[in-house]
VEXLUMDREN-273576 format. One record per atom (N, C-alpha, C): atom name; x, y, z; residue in one letter; residue number from 1. Coordinates in nm, 2 decimals. Example, Ala and Ser with C-alpha at 12.3 -4.5 7.8 and 13.67 -1.06 7.14 Angstrom:
# VEXLUMDREN-273576
{name: N; X: 1.32; Y: -0.57; Z: 0.78; resn: A; resi: 1} .
{name: CA; X: 1.23; Y: -0.45; Z: 0.78; resn: A; resi: 1} .
{name: C; X: 1.32; Y: -0.33; Z: 0.78; resn: A; resi: 1} .
{name: N; X: 1.28; Y: -0.22; Z: 0.71; resn: S; resi: 2} .
{name: CA; X: 1.37; Y: -0.11; Z: 0.71; resn: S; resi: 2} .
{name: C; X: 1.29; Y: 0.00; Z: 0.79; resn: S; resi: 2} .
***
This chain:
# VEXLUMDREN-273576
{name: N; X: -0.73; Y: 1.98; Z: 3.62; resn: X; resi: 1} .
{name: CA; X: -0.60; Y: 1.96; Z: 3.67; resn: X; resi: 1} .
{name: C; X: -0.53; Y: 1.85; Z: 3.58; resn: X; resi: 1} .
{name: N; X: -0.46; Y: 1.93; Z: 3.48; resn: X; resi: 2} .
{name: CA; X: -0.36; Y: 1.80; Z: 3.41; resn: X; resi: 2} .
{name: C; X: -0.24; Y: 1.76; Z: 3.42; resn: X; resi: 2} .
{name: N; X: -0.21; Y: 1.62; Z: 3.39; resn: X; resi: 3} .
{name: CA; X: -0.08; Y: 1.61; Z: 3.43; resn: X; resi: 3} .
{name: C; X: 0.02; Y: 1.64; Z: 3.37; resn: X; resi: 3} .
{name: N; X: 0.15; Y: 1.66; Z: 3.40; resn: X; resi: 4} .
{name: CA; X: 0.25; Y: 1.64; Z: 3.27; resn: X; resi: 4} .
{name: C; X: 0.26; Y: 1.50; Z: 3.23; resn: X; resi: 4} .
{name: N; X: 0.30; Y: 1.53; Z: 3.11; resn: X; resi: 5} .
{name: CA; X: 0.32; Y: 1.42; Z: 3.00; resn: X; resi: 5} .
{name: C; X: 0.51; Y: 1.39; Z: 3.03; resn: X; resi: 5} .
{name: N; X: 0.48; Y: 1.26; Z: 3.05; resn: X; resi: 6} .
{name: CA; X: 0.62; Y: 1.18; Z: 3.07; resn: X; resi: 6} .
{name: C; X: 0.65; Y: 1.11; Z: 2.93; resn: X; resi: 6} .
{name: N; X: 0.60; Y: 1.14; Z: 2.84; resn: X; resi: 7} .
{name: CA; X: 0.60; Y: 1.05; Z: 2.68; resn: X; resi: 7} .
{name: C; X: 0.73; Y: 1.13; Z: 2.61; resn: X; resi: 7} .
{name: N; X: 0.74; Y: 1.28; Z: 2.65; resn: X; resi: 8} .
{name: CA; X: 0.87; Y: 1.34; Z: 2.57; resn: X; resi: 8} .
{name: C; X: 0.99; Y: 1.24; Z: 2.63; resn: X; resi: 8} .
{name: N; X: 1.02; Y: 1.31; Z: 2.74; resn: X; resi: 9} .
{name: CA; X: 1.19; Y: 1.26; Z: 2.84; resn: X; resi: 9} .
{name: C; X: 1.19; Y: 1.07; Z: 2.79; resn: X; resi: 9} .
{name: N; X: 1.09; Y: 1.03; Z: 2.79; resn: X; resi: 10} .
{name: CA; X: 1.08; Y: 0.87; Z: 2.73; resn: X; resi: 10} .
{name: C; X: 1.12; Y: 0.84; Z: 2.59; resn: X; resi: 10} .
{name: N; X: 1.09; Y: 0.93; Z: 2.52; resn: X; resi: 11} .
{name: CA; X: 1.14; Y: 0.93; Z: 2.40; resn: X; resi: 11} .
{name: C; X: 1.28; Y: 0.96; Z: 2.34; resn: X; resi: 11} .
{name: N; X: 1.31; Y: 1.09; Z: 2.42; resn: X; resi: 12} .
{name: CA; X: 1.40; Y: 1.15; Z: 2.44; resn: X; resi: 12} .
{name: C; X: 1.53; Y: 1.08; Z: 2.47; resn: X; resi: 12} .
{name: N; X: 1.50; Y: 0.99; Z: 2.58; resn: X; resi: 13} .
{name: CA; X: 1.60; Y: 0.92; Z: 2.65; resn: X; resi: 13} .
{name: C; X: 1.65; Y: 0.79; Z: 2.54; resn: X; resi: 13} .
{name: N; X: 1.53; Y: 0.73; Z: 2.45; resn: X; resi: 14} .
{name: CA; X: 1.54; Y: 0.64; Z: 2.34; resn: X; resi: 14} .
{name: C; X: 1.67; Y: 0.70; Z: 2.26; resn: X; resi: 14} .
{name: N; X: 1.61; Y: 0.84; Z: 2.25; resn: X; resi: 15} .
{name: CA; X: 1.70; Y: 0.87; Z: 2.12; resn: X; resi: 15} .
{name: C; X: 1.88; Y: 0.86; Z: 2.18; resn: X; resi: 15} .
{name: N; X: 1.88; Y: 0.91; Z: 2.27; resn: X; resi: 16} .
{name: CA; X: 2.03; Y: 0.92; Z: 2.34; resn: X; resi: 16} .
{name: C; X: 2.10; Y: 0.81; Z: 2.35; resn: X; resi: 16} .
{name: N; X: 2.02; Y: 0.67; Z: 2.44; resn: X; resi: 17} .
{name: CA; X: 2.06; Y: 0.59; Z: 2.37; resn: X; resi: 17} .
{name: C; X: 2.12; Y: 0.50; Z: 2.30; resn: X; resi: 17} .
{name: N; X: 2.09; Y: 0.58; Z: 2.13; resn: X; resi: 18} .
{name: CA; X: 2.07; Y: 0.54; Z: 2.02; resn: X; resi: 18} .
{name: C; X: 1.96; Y: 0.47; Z: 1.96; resn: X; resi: 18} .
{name: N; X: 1.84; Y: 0.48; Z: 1.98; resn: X; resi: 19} .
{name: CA; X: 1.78; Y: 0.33; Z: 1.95; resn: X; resi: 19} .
{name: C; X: 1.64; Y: 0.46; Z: 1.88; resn: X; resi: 19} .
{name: N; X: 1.71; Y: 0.49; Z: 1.78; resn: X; resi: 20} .
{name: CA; X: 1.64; Y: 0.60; Z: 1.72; resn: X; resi: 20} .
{name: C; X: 1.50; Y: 0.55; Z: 1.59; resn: X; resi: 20} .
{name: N; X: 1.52; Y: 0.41; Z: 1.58; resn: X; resi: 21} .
{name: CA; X: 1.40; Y: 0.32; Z: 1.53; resn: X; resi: 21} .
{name: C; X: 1.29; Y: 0.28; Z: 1.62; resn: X; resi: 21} .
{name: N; X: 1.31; Y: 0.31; Z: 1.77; resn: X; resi: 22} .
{name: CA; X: 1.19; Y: 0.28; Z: 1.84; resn: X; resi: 22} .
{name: C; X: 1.15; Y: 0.44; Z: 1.85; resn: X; resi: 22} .
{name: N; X: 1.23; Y: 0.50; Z: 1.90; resn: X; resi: 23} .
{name: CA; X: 1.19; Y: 0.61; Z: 1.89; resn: X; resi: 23} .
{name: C; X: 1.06; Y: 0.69; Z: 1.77; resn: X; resi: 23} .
{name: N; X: 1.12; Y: 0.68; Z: 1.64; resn: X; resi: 24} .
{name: CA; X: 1.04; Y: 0.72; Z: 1.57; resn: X; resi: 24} .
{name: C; X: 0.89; Y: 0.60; Z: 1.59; resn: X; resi: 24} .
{name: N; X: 0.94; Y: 0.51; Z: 1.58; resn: X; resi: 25} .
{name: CA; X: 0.81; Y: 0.43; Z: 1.62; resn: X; resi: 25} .
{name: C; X: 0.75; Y: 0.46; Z: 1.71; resn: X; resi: 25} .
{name: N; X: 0.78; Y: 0.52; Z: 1.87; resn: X; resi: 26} .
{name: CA; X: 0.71; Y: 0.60; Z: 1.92; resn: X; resi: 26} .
{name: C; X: 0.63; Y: 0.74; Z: 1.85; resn: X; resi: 26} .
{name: N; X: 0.71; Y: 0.77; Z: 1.78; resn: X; resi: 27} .
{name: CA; X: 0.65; Y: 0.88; Z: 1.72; resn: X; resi: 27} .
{name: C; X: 0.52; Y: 0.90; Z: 1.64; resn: X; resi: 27} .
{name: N; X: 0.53; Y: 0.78; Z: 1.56; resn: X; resi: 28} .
{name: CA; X: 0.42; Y: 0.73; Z: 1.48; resn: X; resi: 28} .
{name: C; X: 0.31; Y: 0.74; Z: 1.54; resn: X; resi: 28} .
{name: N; X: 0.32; Y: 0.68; Z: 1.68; resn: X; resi: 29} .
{name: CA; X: 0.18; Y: 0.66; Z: 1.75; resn: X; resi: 29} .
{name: C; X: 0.20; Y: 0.79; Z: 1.87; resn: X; resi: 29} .
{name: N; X: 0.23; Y: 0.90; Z: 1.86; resn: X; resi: 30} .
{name: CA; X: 0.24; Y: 1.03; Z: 1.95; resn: X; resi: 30} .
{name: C; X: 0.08; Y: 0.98; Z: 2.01; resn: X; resi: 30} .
{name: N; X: 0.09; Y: 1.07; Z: 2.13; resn: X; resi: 31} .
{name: CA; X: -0.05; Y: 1.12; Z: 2.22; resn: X; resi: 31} .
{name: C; X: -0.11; Y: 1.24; Z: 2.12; resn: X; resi: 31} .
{name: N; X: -0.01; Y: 1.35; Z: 2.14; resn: X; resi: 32} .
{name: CA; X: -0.08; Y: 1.49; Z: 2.11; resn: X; resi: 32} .
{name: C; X: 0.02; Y: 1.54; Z: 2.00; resn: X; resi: 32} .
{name: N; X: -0.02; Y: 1.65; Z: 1.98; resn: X; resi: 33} .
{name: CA; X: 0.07; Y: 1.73; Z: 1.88; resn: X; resi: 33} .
{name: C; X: 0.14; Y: 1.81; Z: 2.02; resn: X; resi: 33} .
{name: N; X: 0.10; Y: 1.85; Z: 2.14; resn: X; resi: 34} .
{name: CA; X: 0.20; Y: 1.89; Z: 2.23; resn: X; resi: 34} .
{name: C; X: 0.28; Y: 1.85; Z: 2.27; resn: X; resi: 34} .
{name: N; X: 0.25; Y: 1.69; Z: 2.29; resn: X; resi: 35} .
{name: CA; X: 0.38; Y: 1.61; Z: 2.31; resn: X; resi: 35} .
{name: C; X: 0.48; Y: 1.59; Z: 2.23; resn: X; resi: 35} .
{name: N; X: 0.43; Y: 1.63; Z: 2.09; resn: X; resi: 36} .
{name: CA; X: 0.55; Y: 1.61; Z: 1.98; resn: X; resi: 36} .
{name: C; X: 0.63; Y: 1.78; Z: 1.99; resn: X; resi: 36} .
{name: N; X: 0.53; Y: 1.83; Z: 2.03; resn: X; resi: 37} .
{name: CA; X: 0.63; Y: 2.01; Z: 2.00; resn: X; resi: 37} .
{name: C; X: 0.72; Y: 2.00; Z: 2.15; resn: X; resi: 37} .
{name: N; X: 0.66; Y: 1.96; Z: 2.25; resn: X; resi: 38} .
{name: CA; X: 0.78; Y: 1.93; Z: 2.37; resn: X; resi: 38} .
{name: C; X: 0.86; Y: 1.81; Z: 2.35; resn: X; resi: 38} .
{name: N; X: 0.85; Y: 1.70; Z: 2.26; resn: X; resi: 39} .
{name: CA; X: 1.02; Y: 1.65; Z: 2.26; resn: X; resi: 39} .
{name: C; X: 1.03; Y: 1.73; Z: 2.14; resn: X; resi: 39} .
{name: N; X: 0.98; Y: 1.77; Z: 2.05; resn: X; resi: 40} .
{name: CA; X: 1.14; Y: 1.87; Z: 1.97; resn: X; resi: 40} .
{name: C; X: 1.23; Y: 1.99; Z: 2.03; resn: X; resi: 40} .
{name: N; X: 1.11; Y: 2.02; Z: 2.17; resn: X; resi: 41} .
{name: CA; X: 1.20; Y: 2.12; Z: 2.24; resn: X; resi: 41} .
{name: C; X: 1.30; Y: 2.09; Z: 2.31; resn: X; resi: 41} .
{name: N; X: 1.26; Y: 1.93; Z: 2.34; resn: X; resi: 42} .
{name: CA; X: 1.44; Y: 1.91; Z: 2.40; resn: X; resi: 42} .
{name: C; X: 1.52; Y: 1.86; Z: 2.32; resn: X; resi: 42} .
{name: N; X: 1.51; Y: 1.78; Z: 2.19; resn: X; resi: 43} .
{name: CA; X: 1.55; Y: 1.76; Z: 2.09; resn: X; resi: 43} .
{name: C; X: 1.69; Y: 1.91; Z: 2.06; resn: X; resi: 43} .
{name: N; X: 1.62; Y: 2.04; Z: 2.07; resn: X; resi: 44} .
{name: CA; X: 1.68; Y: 2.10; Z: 2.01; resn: X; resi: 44} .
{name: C; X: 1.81; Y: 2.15; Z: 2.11; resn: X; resi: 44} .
{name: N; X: 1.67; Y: 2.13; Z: 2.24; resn: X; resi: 45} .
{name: CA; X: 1.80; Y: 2.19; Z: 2.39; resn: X; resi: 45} .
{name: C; X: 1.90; Y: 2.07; Z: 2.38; resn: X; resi: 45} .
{name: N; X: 1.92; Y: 1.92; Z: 2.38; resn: X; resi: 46} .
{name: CA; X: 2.05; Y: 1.90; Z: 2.38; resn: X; resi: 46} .
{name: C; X: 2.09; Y: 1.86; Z: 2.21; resn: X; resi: 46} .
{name: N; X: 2.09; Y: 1.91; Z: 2.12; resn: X; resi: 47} .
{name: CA; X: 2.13; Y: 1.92; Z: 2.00; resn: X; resi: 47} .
{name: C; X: 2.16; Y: 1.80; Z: 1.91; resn: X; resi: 47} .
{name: N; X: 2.00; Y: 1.74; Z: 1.92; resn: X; resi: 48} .
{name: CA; X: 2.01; Y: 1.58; Z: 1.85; resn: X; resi: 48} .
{name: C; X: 1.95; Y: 1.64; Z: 1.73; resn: X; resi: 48} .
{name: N; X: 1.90; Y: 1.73; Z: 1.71; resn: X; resi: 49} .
{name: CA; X: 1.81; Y: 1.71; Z: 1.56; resn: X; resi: 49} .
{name: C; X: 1.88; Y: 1.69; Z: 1.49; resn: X; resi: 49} .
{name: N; X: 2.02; Y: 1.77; Z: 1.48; resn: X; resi: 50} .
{name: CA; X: 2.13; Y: 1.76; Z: 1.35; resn: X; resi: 50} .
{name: C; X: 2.16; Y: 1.59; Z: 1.33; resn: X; resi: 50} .
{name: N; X: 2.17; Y: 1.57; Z: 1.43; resn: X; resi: 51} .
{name: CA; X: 2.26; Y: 1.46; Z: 1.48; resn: X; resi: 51} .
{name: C; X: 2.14; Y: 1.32; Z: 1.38; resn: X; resi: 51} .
{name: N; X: 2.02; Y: 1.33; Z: 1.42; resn: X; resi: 52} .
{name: CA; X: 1.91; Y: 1.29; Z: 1.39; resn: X; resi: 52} .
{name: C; X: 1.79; Y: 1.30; Z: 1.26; resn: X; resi: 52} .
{name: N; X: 1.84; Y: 1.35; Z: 1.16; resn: X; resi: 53} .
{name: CA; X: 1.77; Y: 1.34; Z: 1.10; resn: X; resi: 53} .
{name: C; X: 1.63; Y: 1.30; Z: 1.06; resn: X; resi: 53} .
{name: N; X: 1.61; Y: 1.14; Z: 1.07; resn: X; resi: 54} .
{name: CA; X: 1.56; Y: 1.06; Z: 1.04; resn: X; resi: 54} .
{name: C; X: 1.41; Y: 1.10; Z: 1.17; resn: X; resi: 54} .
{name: N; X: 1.45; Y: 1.13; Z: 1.29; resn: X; resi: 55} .
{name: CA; X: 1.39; Y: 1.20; Z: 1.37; resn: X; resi: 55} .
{name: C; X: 1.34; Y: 1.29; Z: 1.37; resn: X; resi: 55} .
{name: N; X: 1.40; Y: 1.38; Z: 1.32; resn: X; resi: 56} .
{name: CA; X: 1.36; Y: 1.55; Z: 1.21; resn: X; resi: 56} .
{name: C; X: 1.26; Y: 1.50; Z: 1.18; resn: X; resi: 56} .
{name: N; X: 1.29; Y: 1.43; Z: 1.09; resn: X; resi: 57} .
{name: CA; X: 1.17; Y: 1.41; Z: 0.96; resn: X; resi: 57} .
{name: C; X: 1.02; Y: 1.40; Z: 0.99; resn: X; resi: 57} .
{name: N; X: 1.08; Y: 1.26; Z: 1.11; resn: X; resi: 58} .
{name: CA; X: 0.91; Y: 1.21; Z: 1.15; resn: X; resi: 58} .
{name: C; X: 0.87; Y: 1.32; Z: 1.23; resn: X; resi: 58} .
{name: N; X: 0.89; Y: 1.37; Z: 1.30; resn: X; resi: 59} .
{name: CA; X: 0.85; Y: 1.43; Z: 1.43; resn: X; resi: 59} .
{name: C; X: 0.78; Y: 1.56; Z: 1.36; resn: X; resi: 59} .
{name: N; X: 0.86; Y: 1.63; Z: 1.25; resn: X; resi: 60} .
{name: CA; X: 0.75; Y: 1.70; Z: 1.18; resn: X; resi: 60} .
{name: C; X: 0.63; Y: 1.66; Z: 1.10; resn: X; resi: 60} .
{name: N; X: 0.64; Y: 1.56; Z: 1.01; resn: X; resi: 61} .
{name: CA; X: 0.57; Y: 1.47; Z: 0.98; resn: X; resi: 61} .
{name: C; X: 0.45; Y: 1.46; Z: 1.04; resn: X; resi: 61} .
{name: N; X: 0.46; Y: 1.36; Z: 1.17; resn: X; resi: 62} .
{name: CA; X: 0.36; Y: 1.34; Z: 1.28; resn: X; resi: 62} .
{name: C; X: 0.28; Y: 1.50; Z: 1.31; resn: X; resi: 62} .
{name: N; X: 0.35; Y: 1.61; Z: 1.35; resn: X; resi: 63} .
{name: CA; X: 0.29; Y: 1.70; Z: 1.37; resn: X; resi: 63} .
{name: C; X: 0.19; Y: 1.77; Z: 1.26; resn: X; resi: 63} .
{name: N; X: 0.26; Y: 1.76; Z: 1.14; resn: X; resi: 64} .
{name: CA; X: 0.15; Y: 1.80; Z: 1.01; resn: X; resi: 64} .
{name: C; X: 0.04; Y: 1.72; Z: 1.05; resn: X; resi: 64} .
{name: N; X: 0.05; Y: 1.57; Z: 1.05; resn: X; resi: 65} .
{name: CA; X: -0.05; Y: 1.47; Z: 1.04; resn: X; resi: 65} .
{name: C; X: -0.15; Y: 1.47; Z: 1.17; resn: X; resi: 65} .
{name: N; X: -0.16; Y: 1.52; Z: 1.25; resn: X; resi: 66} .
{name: CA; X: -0.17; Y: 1.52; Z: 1.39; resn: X; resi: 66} .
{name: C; X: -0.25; Y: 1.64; Z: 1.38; resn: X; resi: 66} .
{name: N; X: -0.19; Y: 1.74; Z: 1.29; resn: X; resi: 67} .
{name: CA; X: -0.28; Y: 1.91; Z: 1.29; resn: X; resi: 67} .
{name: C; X: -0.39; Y: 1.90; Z: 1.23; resn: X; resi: 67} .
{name: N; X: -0.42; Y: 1.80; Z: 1.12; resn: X; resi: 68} .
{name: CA; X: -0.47; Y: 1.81; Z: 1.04; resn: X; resi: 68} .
{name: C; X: -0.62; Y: 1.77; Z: 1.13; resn: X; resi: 68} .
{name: N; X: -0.75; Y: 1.83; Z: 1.10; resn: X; resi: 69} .
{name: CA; X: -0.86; Y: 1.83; Z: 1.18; resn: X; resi: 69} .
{name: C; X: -0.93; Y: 1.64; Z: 1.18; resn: X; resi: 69} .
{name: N; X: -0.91; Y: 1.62; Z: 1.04; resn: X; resi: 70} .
{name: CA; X: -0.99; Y: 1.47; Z: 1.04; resn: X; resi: 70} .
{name: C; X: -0.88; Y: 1.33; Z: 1.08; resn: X; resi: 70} .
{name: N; X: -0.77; Y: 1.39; Z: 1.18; resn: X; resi: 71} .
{name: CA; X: -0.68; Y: 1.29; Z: 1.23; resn: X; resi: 71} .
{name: C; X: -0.66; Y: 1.29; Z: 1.36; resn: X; resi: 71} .
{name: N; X: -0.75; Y: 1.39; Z: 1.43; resn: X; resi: 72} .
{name: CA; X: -0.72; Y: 1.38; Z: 1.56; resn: X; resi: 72} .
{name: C; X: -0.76; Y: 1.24; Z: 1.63; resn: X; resi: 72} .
{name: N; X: -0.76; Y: 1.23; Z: 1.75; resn: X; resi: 73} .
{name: CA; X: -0.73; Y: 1.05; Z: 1.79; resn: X; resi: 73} .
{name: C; X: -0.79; Y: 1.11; Z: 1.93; resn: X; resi: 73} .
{name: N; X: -0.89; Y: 1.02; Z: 1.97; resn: X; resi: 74} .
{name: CA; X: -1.02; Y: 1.06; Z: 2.07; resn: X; resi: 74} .
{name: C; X: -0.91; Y: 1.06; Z: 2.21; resn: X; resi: 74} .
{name: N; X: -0.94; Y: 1.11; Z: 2.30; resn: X; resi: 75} .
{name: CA; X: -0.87; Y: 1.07; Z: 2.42; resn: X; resi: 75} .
{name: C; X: -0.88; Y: 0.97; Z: 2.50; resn: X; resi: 75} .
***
């Protein structure tokens, strides 16, 4: 039985905001690669990626880095 992850809407709400430097700093240090694919989903539902860039960037970034097998980060 898992819980939802409250780390998207947290991040999310950074970016809104504006404080889009903590944000990616959140990013740096993500939980999961699911938590990064659910805030790009709301990223996209209220239409910050454009807006965001710099956010873009990391959040893919993180996710390559994150997929990659000898990066995963113990629970």
């Amino acid at each position: 039985m898992s819980r939802q992850s409250v780390w998207a809407p947290k991040v999310l709400s950074l970016i809104k905001g504006g404080n889009s430097t903590a944000a990616i700093a959140q990013i740096k240090v993500a939980p999961t690669v699911k938590d990064l694919q659910e805030l790009r989903k709301l990223l996209t539902a209220a239409k910050l990626l454009k807006l965001h860039p710099n956010v873009d960037a990391a959040s893919n970034d993180m996710i390559a880095e994150l997929s990659a097998p000898r990066l995963h980060r113990a629970p």
